[in-house]
N, C-alpha and C positions, 0 to 999 in steps of 0.2 A: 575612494568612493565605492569600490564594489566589496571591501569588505564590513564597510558601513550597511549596504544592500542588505550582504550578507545575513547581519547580525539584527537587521529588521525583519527578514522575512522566517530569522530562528526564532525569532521572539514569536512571530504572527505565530509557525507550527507550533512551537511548545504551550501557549495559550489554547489555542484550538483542539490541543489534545487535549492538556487539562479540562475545558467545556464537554468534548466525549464521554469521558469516563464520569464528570460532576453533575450534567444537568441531568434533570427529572425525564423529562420529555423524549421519549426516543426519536420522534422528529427534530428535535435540536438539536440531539446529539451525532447524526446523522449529518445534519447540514453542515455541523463542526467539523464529522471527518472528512467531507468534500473540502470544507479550506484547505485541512490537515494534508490533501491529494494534492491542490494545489500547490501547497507549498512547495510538495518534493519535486512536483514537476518545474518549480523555479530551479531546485538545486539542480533537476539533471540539466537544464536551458545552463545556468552557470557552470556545470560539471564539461559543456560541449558537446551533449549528448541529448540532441535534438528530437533525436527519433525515440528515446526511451520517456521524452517530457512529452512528447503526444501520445506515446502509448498509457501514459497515465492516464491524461486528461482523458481518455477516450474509453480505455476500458474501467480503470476504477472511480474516477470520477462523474463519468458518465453510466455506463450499461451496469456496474457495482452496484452506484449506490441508488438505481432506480430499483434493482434489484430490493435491495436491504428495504429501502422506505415501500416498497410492494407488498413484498412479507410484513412489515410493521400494521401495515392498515390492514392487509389480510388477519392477521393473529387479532389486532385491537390492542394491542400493551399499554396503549394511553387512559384506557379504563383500570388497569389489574394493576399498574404500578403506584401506590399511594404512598409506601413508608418510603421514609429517607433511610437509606444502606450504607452506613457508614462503619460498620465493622471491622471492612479488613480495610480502612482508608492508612491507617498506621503502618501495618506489615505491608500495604504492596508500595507507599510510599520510601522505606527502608530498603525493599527490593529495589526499587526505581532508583533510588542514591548509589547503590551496591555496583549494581547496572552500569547507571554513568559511569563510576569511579574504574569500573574493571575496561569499560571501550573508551573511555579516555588513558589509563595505560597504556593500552596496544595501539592506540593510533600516536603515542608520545613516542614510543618505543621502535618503532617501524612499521615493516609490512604487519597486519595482520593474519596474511595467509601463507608470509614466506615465498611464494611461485612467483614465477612471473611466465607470460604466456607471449607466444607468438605475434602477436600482435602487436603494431607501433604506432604511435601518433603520424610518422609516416607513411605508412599502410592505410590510416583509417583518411588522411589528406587525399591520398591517391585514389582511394577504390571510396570510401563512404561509409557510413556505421548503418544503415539498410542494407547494404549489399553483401557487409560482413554477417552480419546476423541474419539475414533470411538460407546464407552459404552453410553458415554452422549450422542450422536448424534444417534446413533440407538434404544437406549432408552427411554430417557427423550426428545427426539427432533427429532423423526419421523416425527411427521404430520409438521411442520414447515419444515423439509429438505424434504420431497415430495410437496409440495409447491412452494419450488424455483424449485425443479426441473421440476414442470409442468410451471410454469411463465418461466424458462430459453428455453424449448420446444416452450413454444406461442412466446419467440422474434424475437426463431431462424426461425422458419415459415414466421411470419409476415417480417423479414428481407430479405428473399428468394422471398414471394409474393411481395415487393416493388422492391426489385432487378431485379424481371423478367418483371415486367411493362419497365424499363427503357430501357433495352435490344430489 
């Protein structure tokens, strides 16, 4: 039964993303990659990784793509988009086959990254997958996450100074 799930909910994302990249409308195509969010947040809910299926829902699903569809209405693209762009539909379809073909090897073949890391399914039963990840992130990856969050302060400024020019 759950690889039947499975194989419903890879059907829903790979549909949804085809609708991304095909419809006209960047409001629809927008709403496709909110499925295409949800989707992955079923796989991590199936992966047992709880806490990375709400960080979906919550940052790209939610605060993302209010983002994206913000700027959409801001810019107006639903006026300037008329022709149909079907140019590179060929070569990046080709790339897309190429793509599958080469991450269906490595995930045929083994690990993908060769490593394996400290961490056990017993560890994550004992202590939790928030407890683990907020530990690596405040521990071992301080100065890297105050970093983005001075770089995410410098865009949000710089976005405001260009905004208030316009105005």
């Amino acid at each position: 039964m759950e690889i039947l799930f499975f194989y419903l909910v890879a059907g829903v994302a790979i549909v949804s993303a085809f609708f991304v990249v095909k419809c006209r409308n960047p409001i629809n195509s927008a709403l496709n990659l909110v499925t295409t969010f949800i989707c992955l947040a079923v796989f991590y809910v199936m992966l047992d990784s709880p806490f990375m299926a709400a960080i979906q829902i919550i940052v790209y699903a939610g605060a993302i793509m209010v983002l994206i569809i913000f700027v959409i209405m801001l810019l107006n693209f639903g006026q300037t988009i008329k022709g149909r762009y079907t140019h590179g539909l060929a070569a990046g379809g080709l790339v897309s086959v190429l793509l599958m073909f080469v991450a269906t090897q490595l995930v045929r073949t083994g690990d993908a990254t060769g490593t394996g890391g400290p961490v056990t399914s017993a560890m994550i039963a004992e202590v939790g997958h928030t407890e683990l990840i907020g530990r690596t992130l405040f521990l071992d990856f301080v100065l890297p996450f105050e970093i983005a969050g001075v770089l995410l302060l410098i865009a949000i400024v710089g976005a405001l100074i260009i905004a208030k020019q316009k105005v």
